[in-house]
C-alpha positions in Angstrom: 22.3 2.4 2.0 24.3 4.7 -0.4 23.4 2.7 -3.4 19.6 3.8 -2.6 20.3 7.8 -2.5 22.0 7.2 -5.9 19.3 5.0 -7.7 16.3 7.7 -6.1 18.5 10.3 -7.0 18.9 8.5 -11.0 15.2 8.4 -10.9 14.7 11.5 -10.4 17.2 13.2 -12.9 15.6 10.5 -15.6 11.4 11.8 -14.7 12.9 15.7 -14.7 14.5 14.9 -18.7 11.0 13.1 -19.5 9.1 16.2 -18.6 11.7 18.0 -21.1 9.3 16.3 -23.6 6.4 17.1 -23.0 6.7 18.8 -27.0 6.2 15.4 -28.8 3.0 14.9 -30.4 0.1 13.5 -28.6 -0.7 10.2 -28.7 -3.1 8.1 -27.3 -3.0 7.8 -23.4 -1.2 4.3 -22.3 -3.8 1.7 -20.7 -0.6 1.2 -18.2 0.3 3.1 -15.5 3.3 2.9 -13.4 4.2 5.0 -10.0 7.6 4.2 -8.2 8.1 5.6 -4.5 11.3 5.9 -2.7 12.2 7.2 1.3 15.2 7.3 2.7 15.8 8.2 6.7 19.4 8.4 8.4 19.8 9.0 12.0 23.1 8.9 13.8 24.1 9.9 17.5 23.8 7.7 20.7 22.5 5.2 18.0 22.7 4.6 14.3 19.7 3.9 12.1 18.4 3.6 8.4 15.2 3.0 6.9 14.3 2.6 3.2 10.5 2.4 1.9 9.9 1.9 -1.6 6.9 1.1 -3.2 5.6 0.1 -6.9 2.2 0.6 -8.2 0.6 -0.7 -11.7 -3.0 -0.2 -13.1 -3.8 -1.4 -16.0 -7.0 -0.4 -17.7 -9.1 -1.9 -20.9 -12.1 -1.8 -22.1 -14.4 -3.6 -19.0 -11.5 -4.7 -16.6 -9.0 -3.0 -14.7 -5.9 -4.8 -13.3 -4.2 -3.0 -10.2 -0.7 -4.3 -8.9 1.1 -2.9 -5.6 4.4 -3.5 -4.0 5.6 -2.7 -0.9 9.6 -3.2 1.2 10.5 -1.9 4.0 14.0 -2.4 5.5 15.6 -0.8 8.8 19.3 -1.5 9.8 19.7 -0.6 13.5 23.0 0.1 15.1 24.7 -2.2 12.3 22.2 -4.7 12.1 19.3 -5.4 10.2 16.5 -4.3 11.9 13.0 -4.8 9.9 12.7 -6.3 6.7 8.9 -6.5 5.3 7.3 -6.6 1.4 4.1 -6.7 0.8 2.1 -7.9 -2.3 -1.1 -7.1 -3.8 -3.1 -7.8 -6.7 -6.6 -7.2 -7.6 -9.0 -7.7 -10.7 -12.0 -5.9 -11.6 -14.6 -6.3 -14.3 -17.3 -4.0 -15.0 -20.6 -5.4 -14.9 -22.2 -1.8 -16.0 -20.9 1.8 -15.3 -21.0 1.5 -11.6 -20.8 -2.2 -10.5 -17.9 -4.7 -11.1 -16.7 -8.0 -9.8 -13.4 -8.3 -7.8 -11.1 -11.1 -7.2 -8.2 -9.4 -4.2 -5.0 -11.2 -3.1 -2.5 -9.8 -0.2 0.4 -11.2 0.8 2.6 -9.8 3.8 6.1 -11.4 4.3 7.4 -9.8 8.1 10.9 -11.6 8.8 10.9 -9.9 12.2 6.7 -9.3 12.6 4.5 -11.5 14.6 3.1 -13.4 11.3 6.1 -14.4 9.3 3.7 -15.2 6.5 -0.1 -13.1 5.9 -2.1 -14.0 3.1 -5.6 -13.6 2.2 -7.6 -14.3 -0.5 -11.0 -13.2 -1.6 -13.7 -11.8 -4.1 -17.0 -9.9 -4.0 -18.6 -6.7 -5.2 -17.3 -3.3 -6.0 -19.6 -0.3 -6.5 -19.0 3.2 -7.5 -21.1 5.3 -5.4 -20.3 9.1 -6.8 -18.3 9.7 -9.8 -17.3 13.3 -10.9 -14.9 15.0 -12.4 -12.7 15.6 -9.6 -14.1 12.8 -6.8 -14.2 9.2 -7.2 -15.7 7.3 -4.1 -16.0 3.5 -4.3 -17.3 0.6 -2.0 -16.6 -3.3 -2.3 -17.4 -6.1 0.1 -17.2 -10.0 -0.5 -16.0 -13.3 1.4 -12.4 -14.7 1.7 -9.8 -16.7 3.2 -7.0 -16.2 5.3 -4.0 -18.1 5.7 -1.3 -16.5 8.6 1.7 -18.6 10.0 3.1 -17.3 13.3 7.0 -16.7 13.5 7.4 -18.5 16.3 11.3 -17.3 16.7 10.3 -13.4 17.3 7.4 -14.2 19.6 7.7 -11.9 22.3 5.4 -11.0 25.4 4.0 -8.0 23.4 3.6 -9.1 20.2 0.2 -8.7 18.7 -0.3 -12.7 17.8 -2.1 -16.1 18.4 0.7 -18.1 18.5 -1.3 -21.3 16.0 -1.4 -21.0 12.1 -4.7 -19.6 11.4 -6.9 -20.9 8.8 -10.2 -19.7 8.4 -12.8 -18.3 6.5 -13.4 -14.1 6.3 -15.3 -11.2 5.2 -13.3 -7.8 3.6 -14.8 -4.4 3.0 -12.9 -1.6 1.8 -13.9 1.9 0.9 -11.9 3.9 -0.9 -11.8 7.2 -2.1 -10.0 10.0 -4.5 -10.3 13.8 -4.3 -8.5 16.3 -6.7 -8.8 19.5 -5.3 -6.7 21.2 -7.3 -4.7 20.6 -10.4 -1.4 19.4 -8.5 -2.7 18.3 -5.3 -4.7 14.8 -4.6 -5.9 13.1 -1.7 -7.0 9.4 -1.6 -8.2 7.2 1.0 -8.7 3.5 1.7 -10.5 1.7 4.7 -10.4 -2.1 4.7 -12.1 -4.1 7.3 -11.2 -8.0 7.7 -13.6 -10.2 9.9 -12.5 -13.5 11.2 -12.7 -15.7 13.6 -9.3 -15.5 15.1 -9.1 -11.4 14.9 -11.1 -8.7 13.2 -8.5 -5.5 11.5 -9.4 -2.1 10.3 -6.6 -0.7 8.3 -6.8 2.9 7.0 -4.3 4.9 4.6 -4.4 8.1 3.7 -2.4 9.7 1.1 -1.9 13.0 0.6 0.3 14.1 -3.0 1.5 17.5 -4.5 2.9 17.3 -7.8 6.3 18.9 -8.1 6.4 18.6 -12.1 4.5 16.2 -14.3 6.1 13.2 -13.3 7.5 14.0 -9.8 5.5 14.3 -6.7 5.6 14.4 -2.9 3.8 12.1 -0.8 2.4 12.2 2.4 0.8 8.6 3.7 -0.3 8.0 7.6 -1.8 4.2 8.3 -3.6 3.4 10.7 -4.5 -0.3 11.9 -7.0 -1.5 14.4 -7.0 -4.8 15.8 -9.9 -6.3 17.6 -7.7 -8.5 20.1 -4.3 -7.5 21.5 -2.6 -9.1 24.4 -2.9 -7.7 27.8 -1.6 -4.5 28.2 -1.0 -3.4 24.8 -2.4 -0.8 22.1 -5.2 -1.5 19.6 -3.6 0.2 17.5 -0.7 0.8 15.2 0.1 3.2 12.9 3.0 4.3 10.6 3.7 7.7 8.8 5.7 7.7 5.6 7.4 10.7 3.5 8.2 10.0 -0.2 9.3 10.7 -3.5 7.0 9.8 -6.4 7.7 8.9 -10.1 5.1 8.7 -11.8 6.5 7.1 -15.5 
């Protein structure tokens, strides 16, 4: 895990110089955004662990359509071995129809080596809607129908994992709504709540980020998800949830 603490740490050196020059002239603001995200946790004791979250986020906007790209890896060694190893993958399309409405295509894939669903993946389109739009609040609403495809990892079934032990194909609705608030210059909160409705299981996922901008291009970030599932097995929680601190770099 060493090699981690050193590339977070050459990140960090490499957003502090870019800030350095902040006296160039101004040009035009990129259509491309990037944020990178890195955590790092080391316990040791009666029992040895590390964790390492990273994430990587694009947006890309022009003219009518937007274009919005997220990565996510999780890996936990325990005691020696590896513990968790997860990525997630999603991409989604927008294009306006006017200044308020646009068309969405989504696409999520979840790759748990040691989860109850080896592979996740759903697929669908719909409407988007901008219900308020200010200066410093952005709240937006989309629905549509989908598909979801999950394959059951049959080797790390255990009595209280959270799966139908089948592949599931079927047909589904999503919702999300998300939001963004800038409260003050160097502090944002955003939200998203997505709700998927199938036959096999019905999730609400919510995330909640919290961010306070150290300089320009370094941040701190707070995130807590939450997940809701309409049908455990016997005796176990509803819900799940997961609490993350990181750095940002926003480049």
């Amino acid at each position: 895990m060493a090699r981690y603490l050193l590339a977070l740490l050459l990140l960090a050196n490499t957003a502090a110089y870019a800030d350095e020059e902040d006296d160039a002239p101004n040009l035009p603001p990129s259509p491309l955004s990037t944020e990178v995200e890195l955590g790092y946790q080391s316990l040791s004791g009666n029992s040895d662990s590390q964790s390492l979250n990273s994430r990587l986020g694009l947006t890309y906007v022009k003219n009518q359509y937007r274009y919005q790209g997220e990565a996510k890896y999780l890996l936990v060694d325990k005691d020696g071995e590896e513990d968790k190893r997860k990525g997630e993958l999603e991409l989604q399309s927008d294009m306006k129809l006017n200044e308020r409405a646009y068309i969405l295509g989504n696409a999520n894939y979840v790759d748990d080596k040691y989860g109850p669903y080896f592979t996740d993946f759903t697929l669908s389109t719909g409407l988007g809607y901008q219900l308020l739009r200010l200066e410093t609040f952005l709240l937006e609403v989309e629905a549509g129908p989908g598909y979801r495809h999950q394959e059951p990892n049959i080797d790390e079934i255990d009595d209280d994992d959270i799966v139908v032990p089948e592949t599931v194909d079927e047909p589904i609705i999503r919702s999300s709504t998300k939001f963004t608030w800038k409260p003050a210059k160097n502090i944002e909160l955003n939200a998203r709540f997505t709700g998927i409705a199938g036959n096999s299981n019905s999730t609400l996922e919510s995330e909640i980020n919290l961010t306070s901008s150290i300089t320009e291009h370094i941040a701190i970030k707070f995130s807590n998800t939450q997940k809701l599932n309409s049908w455990v097995p016997e005796g176990l929680e509803k819900r799940d949830s997961t609490m993350t601190i990181n750095l940002l770099f926003k480049i």
